[in-house]
Kinemage of the C-alpha trace (Angstrom):
@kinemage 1
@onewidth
@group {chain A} dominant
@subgroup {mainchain}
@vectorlist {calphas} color= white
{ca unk a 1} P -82.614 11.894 2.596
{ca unk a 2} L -82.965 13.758 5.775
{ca unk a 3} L -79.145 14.231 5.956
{ca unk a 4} L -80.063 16.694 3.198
{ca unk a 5} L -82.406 18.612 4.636
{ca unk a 6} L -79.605 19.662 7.113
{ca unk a 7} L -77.457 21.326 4.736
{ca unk a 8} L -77.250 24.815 5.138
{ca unk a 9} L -77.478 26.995 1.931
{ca unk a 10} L -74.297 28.811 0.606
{ca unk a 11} L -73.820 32.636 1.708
{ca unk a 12} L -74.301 35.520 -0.795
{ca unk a 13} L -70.614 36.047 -0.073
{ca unk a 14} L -69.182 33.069 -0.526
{ca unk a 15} L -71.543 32.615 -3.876
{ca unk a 16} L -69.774 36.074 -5.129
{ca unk a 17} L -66.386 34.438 -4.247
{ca unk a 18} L -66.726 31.521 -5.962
{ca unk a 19} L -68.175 33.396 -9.246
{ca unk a 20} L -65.226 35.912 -8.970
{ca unk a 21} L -62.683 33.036 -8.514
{ca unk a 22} L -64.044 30.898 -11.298
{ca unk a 23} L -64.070 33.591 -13.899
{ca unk a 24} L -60.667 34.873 -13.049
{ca unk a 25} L -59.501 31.163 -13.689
{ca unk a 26} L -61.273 31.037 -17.295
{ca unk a 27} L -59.692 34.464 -18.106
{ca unk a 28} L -56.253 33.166 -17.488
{ca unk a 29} L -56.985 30.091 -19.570
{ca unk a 30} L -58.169 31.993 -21.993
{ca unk a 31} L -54.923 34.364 -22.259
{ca unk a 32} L -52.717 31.101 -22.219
{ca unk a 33} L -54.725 29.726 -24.936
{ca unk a 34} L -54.202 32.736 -26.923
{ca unk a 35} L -50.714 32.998 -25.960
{ca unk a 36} L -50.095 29.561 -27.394
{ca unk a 37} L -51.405 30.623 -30.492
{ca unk a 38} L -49.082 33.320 -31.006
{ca unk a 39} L -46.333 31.423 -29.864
{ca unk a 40} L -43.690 31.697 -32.909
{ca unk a 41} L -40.737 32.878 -34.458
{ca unk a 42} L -40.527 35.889 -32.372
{ca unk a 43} L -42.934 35.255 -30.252
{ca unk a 44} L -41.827 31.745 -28.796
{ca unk a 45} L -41.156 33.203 -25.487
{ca unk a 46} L -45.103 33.186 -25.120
{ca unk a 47} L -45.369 29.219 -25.036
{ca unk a 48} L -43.417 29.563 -22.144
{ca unk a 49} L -45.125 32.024 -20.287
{ca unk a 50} L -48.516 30.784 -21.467
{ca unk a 51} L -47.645 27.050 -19.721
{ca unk a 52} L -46.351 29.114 -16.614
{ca unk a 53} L -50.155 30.622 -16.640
{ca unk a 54} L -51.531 27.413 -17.365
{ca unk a 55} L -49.929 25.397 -13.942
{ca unk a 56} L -51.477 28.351 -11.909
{ca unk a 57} L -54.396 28.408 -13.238
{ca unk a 58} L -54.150 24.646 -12.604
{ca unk a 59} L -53.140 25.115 -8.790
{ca unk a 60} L -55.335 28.140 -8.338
{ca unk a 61} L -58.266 25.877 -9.931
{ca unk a 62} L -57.539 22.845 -7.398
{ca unk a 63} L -57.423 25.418 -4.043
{ca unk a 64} L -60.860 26.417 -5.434
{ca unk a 65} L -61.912 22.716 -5.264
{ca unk a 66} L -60.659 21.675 -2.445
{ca unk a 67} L -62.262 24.831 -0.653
{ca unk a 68} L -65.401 23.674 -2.232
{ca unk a 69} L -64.851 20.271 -0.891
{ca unk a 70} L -64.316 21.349 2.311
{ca unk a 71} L -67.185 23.488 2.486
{ca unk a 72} L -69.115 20.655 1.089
{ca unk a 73} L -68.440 18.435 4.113
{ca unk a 74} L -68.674 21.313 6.644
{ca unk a 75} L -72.219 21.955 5.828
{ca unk a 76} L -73.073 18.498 7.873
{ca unk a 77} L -73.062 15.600 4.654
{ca unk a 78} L -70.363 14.393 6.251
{ca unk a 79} L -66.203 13.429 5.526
{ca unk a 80} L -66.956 10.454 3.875
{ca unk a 81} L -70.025 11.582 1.684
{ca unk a 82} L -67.638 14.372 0.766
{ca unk a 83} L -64.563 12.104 -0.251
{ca unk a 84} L -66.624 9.829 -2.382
{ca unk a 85} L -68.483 12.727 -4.194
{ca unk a 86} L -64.698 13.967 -4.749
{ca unk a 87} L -63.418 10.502 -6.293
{ca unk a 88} L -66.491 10.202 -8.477
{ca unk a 89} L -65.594 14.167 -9.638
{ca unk a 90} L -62.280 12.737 -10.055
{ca unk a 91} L -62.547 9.919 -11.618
{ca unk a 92} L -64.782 11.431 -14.362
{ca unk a 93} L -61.717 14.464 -14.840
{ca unk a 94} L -59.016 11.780 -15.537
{ca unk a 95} L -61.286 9.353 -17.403
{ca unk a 96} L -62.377 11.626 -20.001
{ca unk a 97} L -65.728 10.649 -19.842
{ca unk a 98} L -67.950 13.491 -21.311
{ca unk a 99} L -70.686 14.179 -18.379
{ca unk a 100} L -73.830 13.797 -19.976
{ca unk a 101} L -77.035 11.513 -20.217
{ca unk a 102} L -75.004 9.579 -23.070
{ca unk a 103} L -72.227 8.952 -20.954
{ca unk a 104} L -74.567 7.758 -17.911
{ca unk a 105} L -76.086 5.002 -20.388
{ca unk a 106} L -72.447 4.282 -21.678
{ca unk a 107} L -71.361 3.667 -17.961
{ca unk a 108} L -74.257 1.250 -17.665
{ca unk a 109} L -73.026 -0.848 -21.157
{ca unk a 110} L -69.281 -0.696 -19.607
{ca unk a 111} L -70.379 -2.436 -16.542
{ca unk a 112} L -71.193 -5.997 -18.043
């Protein structure tokens, strides 16, 4: 594990950044959210604007990842270490596998 002994912490900055970045993304899911709950009758115009909020926050939330992920293999773990990490993040996004202790055990039962 000496590769991780390398790895040079994060910068106050960029720690404030990130912070900033995420809760501005959970704000605007938030408002979309509530938008879609509004959305009738004369409202219905808000399901519309609400799913316009929701594919930026979507966008705005992979940038943030991918800025991650490149900081992540910048810091000396490496391209490859970085790209795996990033299919295993991935993979448990589009599987819809809930991350906990469970799930680790359940992966384990799956496997056989």
């Amino acid at each position: 594990m000496a590769i991780l002994r390398d790895i040079r912490p994060i910068s106050r900055q960029d720690t404030m950044f990130l912070l900033r970045y995420v809760l501005e993304i959970a704000i605007e899911i938030a408002v979309a959210f509530w938008l879609l709950s509004v959305a009738s009758g004369e409202f219905a115009w808000a399901a519309w604007l609400a799913y316009l909020i929701l594919s930026s926050a979507a966008l705005a939330a992979l940038i943030g990842l991918f800025w991650c992920w490149l900081w992540f293999a910048e810091r000396g773990i490496g391209w490859f270490l970085a790209a795996i990490l990033s299919l295993i993040g991935l993979w448990f996004l589009t599987s819809g596998t809930k991350f906990s202790w469970d799930a680790i055990v359940d992966l384990g039962r799956y496997a056989h």
